[in-house]
SESEKOL-374021 format. One record per residue: residue in three letters; chain; x, y, z of N, C-alpha, C in turn. Coordinates in nm, 4 decimals, always signed. Layout:
<nodes>
ALA; A; X; Y; Z; X; Y; Z; X; Y; Z .
...
</nodes>
This chain:
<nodes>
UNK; A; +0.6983; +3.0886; -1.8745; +0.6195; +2.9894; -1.9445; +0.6626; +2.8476; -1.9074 .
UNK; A; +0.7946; +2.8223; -1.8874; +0.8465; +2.7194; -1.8607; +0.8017; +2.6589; -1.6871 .
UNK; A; +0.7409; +2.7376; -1.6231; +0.7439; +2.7104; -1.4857; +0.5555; +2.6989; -1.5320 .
UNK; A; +0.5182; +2.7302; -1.5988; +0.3647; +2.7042; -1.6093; +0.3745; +2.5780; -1.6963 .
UNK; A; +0.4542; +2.4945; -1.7585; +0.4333; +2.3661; -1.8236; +0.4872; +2.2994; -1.7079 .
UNK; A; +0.5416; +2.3285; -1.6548; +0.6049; +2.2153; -1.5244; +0.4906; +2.2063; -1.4176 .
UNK; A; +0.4268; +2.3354; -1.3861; +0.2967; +2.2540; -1.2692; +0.1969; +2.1874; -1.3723 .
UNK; A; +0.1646; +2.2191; -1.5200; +0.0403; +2.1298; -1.5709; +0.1050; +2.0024; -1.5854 .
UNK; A; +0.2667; +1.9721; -1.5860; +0.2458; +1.8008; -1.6032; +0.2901; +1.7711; -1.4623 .
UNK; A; +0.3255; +1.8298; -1.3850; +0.2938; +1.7572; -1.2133; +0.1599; +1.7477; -1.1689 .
UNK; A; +0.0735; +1.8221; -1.2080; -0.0813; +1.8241; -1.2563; -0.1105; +1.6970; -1.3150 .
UNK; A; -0.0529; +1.6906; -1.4144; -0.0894; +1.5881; -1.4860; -0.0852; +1.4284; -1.4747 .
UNK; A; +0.0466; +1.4292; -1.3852; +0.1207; +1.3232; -1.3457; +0.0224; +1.2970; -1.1739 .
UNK; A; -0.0410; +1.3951; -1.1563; -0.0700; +1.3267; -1.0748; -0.2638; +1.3027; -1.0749 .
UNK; A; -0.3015; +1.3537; -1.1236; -0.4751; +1.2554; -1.2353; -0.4416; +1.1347; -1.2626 .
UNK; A; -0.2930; +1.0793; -1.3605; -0.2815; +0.9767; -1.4043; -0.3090; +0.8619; -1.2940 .
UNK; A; -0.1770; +0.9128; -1.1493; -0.1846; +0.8650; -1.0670; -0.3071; +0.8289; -0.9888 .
UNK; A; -0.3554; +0.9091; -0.9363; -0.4968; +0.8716; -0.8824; -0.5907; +0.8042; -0.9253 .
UNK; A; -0.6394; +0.8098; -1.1173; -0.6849; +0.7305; -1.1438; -0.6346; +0.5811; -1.1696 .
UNK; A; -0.5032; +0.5446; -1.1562; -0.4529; +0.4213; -1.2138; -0.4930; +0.3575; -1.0172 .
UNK; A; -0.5127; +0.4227; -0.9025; -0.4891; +0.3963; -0.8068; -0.6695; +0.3636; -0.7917 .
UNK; A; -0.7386; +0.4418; -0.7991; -0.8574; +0.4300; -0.8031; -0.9349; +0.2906; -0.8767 .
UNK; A; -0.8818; +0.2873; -1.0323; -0.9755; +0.1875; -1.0599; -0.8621; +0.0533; -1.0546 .
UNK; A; -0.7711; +0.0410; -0.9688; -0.6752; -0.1225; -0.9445; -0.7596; -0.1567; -0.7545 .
UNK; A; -0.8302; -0.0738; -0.7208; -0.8284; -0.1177; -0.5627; -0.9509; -0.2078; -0.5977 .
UNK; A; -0.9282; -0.2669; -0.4705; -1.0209; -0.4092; -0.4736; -1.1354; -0.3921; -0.4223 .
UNK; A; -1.2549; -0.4330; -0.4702; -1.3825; -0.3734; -0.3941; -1.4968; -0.4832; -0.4013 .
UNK; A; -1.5981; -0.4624; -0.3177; -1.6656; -0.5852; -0.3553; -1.7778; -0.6305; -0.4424 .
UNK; A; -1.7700; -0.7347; -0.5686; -1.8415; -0.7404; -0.6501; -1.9433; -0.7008; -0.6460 .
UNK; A; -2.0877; -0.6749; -0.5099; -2.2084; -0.6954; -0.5214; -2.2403; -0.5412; -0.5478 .
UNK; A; -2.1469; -0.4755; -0.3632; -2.1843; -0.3385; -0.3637; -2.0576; -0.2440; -0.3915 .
UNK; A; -1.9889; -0.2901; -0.4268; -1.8392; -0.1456; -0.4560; -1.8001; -0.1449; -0.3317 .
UNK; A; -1.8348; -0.1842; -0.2232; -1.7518; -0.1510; -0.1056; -1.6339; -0.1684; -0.1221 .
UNK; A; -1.5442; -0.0726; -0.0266; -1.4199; -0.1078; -0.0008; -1.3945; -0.2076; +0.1246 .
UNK; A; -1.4793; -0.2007; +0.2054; -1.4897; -0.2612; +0.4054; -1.5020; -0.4007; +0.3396 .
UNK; A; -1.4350; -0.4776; +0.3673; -1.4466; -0.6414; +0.3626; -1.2791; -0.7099; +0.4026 .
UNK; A; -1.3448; -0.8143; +0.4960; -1.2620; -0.9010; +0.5447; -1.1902; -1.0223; +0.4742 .
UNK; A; -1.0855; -1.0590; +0.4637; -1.0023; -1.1540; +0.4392; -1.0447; -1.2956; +0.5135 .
UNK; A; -1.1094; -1.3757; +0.4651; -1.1754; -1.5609; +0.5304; -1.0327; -1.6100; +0.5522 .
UNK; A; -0.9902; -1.6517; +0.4334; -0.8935; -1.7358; +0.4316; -0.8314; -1.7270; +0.2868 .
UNK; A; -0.7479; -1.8311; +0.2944; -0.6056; -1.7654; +0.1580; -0.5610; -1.9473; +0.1422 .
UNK; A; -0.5360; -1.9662; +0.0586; -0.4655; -2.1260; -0.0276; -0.3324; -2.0591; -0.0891 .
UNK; A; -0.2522; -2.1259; -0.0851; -0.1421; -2.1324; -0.1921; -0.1663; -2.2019; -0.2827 .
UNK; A; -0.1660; -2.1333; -0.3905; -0.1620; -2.2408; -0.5418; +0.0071; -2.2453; -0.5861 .
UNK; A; +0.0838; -2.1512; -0.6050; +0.2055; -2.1436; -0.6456; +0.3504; -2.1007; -0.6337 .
UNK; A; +0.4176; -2.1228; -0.6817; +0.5376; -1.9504; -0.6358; +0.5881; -2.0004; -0.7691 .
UNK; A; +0.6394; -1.8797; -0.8223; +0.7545; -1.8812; -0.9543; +0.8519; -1.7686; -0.9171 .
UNK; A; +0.9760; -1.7691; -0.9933; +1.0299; -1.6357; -1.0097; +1.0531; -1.5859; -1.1248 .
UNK; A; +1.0894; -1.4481; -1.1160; +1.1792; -1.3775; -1.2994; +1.2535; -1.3364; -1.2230 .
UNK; A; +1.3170; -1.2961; -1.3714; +1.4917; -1.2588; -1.3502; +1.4581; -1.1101; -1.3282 .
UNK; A; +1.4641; -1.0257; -1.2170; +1.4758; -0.8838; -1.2120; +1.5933; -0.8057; -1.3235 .
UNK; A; +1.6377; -0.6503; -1.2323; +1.7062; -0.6071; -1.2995; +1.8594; -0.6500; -1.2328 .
UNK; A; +1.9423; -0.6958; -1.3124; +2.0373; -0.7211; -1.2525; +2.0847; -0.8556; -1.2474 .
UNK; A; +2.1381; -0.8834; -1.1316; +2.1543; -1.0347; -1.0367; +2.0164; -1.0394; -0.9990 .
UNK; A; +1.8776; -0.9858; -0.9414; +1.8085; -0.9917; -0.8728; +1.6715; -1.0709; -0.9564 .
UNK; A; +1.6061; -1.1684; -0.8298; +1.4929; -1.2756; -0.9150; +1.3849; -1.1686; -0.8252 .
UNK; A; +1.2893; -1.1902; -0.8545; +1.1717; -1.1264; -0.8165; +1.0647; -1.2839; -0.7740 .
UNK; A; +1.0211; -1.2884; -0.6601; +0.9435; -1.3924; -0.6861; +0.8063; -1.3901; -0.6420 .
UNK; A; +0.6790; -1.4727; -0.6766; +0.5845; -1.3909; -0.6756; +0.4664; -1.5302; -0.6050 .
UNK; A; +0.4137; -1.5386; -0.5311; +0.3083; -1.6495; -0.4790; +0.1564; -1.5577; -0.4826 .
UNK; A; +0.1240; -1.6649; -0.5707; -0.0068; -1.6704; -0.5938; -0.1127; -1.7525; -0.4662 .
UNK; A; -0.2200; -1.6821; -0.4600; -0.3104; -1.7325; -0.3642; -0.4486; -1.7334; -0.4016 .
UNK; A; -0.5513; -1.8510; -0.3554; -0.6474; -1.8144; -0.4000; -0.7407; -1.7697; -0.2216 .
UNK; A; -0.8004; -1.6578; -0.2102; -0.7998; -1.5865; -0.1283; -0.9933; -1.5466; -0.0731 .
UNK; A; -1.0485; -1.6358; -0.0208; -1.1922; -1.5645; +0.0171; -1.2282; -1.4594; +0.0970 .
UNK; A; -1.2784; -1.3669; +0.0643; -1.3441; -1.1930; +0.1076; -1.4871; -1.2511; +0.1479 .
UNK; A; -1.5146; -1.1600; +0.2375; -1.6637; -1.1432; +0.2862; -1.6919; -0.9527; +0.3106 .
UNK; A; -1.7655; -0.9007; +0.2330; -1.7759; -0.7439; +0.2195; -1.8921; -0.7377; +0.3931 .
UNK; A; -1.8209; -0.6268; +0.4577; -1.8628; -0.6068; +0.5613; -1.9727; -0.5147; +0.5593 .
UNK; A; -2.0297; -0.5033; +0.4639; -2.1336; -0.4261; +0.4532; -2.2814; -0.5191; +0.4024 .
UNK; A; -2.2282; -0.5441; +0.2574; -2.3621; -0.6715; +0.2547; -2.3761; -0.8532; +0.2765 .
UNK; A; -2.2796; -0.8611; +0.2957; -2.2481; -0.9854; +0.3418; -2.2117; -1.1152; +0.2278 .
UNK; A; -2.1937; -1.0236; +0.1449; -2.1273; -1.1061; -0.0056; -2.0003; -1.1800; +0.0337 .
UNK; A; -1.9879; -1.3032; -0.0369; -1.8604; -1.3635; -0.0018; -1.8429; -1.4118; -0.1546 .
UNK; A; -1.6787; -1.3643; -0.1702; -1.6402; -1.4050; -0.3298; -1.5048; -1.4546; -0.2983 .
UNK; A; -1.4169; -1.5085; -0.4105; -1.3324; -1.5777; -0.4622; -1.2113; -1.4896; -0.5352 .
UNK; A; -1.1288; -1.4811; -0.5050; -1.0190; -1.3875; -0.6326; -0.8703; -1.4525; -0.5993 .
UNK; A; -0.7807; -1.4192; -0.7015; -0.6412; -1.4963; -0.6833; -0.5848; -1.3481; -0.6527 .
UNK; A; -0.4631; -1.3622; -0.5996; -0.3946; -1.2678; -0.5493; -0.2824; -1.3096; -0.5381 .
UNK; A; -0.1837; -1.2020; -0.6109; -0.0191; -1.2102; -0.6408; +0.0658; -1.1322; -0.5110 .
UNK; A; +0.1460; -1.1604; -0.4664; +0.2013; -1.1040; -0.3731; +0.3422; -1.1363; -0.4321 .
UNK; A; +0.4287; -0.9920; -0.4859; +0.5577; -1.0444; -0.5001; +0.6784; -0.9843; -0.3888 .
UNK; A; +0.7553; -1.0816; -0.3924; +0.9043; -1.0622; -0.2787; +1.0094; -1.0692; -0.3690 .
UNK; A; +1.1207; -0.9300; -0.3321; +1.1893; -0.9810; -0.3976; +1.3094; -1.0331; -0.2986 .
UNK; A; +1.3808; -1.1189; -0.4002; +1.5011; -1.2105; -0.3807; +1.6137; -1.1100; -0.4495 .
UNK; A; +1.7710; -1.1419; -0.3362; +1.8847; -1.0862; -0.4044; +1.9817; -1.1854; -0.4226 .
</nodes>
């Protein structure tokens, strides 16, 4: 019994996964595509936090234009990119 609760939550653990992966990807407002190109990117910022430890985490923000290679939509979104620091 114990080996049948261990595949339903590796089962389980992995639905969670797929869906947390599924609805975070980036797609494009008009048509859901995934196919779209990167225009260009601005820096607006950088900050850091205190990680775990000694360690800062630091994170630059961008504001970033897409063009979807399918219908030819072009949109606007900010985008975090973090590095960490030791």
């Amino acid at each position: 019994m114990e080996t049948l609760q261990d595949i339903l939550v590796l089962i389980g653990f992995a639905i969670v996964g797929f869906l947390g992966w599924y609805f975070s990807r980036q797609t494009c407002p008009s048509c859901k595509n995934t196919n779209f190109t990167e225009l260009d990117r601005q820096h607006l910022k950088t900050y850091q936090k205190k990680g775990v430890g000694d360690s800062y985490n630091q994170y630059d923000e961008y504001k970033v234009n897409f063009k979807c290679d399918d219908c030819n939509h072009t949109w606007t979104d900010r985008v975090k990119e973090e590095v960490r620091l030791n």
